[in-house]
N, C-alpha and C positions, 0 to 999 in steps of 0.2 A: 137686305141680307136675309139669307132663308134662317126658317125655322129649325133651331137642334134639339132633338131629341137625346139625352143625356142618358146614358148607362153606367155604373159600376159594376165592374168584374172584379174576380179575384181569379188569374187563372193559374192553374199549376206552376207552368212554365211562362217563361217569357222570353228567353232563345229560340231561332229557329232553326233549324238547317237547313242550310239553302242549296241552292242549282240553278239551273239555266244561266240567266243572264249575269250572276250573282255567285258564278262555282266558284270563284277564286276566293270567293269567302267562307269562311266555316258557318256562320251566322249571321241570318237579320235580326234586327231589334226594334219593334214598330211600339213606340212607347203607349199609342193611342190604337182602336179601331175607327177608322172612318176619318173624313177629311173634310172640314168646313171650307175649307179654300174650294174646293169643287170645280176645276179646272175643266174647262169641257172636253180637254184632247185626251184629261189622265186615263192612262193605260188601264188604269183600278178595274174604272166603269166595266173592263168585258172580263175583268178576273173574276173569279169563282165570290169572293169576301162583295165585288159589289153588283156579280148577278144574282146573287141568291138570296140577299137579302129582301125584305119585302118594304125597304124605303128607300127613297132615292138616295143618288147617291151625293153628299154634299151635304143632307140634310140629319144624319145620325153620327153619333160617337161615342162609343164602349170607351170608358177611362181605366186602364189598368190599376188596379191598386198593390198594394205593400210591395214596391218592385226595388224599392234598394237591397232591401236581405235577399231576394229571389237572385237578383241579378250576381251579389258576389257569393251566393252559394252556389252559383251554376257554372260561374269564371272558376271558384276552385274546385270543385271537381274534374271538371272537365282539366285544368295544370295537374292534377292530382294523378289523374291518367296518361298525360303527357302530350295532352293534345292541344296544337295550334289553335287559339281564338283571336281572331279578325271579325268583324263586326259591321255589319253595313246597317245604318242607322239614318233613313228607314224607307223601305222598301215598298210600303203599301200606303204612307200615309205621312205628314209632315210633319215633323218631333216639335215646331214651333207655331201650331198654329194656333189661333189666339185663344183656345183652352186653356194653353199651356200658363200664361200668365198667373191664372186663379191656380191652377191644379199641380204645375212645377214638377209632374211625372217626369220629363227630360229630366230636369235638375237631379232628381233624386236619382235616375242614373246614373248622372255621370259622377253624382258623388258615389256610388257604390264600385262605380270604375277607377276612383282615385284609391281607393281602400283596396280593393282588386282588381287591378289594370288588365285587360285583354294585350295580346299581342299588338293590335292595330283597331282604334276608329275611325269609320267614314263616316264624317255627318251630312247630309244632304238636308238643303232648307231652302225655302224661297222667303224667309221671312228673315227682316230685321232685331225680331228677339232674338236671334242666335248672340247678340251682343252680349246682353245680358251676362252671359255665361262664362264669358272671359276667363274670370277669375277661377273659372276651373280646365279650363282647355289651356289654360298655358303648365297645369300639371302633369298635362299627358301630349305635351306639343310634340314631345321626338317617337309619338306614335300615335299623330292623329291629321287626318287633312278634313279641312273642312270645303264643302261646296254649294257654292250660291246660285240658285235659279235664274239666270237673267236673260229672256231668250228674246226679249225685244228692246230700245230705248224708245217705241212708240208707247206714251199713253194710251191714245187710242185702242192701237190694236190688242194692247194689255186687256184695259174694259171689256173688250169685244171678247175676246176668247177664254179671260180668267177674271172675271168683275169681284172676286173676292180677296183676289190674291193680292198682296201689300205694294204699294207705287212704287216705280222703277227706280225713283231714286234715293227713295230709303236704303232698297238692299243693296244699290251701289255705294252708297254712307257706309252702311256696315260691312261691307268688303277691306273699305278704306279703314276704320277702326278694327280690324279684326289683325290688319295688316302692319297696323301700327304696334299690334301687340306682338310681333315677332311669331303669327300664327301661321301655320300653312295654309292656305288659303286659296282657290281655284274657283273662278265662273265657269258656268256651265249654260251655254246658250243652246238649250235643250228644254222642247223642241224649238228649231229655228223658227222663227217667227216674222214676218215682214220687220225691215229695222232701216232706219238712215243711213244714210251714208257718214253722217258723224259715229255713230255706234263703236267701230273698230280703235278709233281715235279717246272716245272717253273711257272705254275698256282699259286700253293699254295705259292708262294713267293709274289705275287702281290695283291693279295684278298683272302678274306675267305666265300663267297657265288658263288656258280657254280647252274646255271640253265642248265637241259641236255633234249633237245629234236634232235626227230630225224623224219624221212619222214613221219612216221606211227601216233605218237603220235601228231605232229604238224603242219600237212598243213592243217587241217579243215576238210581232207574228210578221214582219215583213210588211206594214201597214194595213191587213186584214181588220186589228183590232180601230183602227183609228177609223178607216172604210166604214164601221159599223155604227162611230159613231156617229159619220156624215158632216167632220169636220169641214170635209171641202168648200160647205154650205155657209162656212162663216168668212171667205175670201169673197171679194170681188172676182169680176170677168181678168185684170192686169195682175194682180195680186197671184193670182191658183195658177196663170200662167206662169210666172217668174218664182214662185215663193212654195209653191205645194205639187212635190213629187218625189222622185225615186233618188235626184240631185241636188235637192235642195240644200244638203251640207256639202256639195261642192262647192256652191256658188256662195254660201256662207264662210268658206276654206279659199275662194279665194280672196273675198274682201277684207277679211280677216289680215291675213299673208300682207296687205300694207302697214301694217304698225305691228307685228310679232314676228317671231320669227316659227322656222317648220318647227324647229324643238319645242314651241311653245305650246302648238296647237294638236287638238287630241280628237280623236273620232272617236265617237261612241263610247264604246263598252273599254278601250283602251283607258280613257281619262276617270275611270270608275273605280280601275283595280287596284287594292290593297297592296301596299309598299312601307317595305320596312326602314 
């Protein structure tokens, strides 16, 4: 595991306003800076937050501090003005990664959001501590989806492309626990990743909402950003042919399409958007 360098902040704010891929939301909310999972394909790598930093990226993390009171003096203002808050939770960095444990930043949000609830949360996680937190996402169920990383059932190719990121069958565990609790709940096989042919089959045991993006449709720049990071460099010669390109969420949409149904299955930025 790499080395982390640990920071406390205290920043003004901790809402953001967002756009691009993300306008349908009023706000992101990135509980942490920086991301120990360290994902080789993450989009982060060629945003501004991890070119500009002067350590890599994977290897540092800003901890935000005092963000319960921040959080629900920011949700009422912003009702106080009469404005929509939706919430995409988190956009630059993982709310559960394994910081979170000792440090429970997420927690203390979502407890400041039970106190003063947004319009809509989206949580986005690749991690199994999403469990954890049960007992507070079933207070905000009829205004929250949650979403699980899961873009291969390969081991392997896991190791290969994400060595820090939590094993594929944890976060399928806690899909299935999240689901028991009557939560909204959605995988997200993003990016597609080489996956068996069992894959589609243990999916649809666990959920019944699949979001499918891949390098081209979802790093923000048309695959530019991923291009730069020379991802193609972690396929094999059979693999880059069948598994890395402009199609790769077709041919993910059609294997898929045997155990779901069309209503099920989500492309891109469609499976992302805030819903009341």
């Amino acid at each position: 595991m790499n080395k982390i360098n640990i920071d406390y902040k205290n920043p003004k704010k901790i809402l953001t306003p967002t756009s691009g891929f993300l306008y349908e939301y009023s706000h992101s909310l990135n509980p942490y800076s920086g991301c120990s999972f360290a994902c080789s394909y993450c989009y982060v790598r060629q945003s501004p937050i991890g070119l500009f930093r002067k350590q890599e990226w994977g290897t540092w993390i800003d901890v935000k501090q005092e963000v319960k009171g921040k959080i629900v003096k920011e949700i009422r203002n912003l009702k106080k003005r009469n404005k929509q808050v939706t919430i995409f939770m988190s956009s630059s960095t993982d709310p559960y990664q394994p910081i979170e444990y000792k440090e429970k930043i997420t927690r203390f949000l979502l407890e400041g959001m039970i106190e003063m609830p947004p319009d809509f949360l989206f949580v986005q996680t690749r991690s199994p501590l999403v469990t954890r937190d049960i007992d507070l996402f079933v207070q905000l169920k009829d205004k929250l989806r949650i979403s699980m990383t899961v873009e291969t059932d390969d081991e392997f190719i896991r190791r290969k492309f994400s060595p820090y990121a939590p094993p594929i069958q944890a976060r399928i565990k806690a899909v299935s626990q999240l689901r028991e609790n009557h939560l909204p709940v959605q995988i997200a096989v993003a990016p597609v990743l080489p996956f068996s042919s069992m894959f589609p089959e243990v999916l649809s045991k666990v959920v019944d909402r699949i979001v499918i993006d891949d390098f081209y449709t979802g790093d923000g720049s048309k695959g530019k950003r991923t291009k730069k990071l020379k991802i193609n460099e972690f396929y094999d010669d059979e693999e880059i042919e069948m598994w890395y390109g402009e199609n790769t969420h077709l041919l993910a949409l059609q294997k898929l399409k045997e155990h779901f149904t069309t209503d099920q299955l989500l492309i891109s930025q469609e499976g992302f958007k805030p819903y009341y």
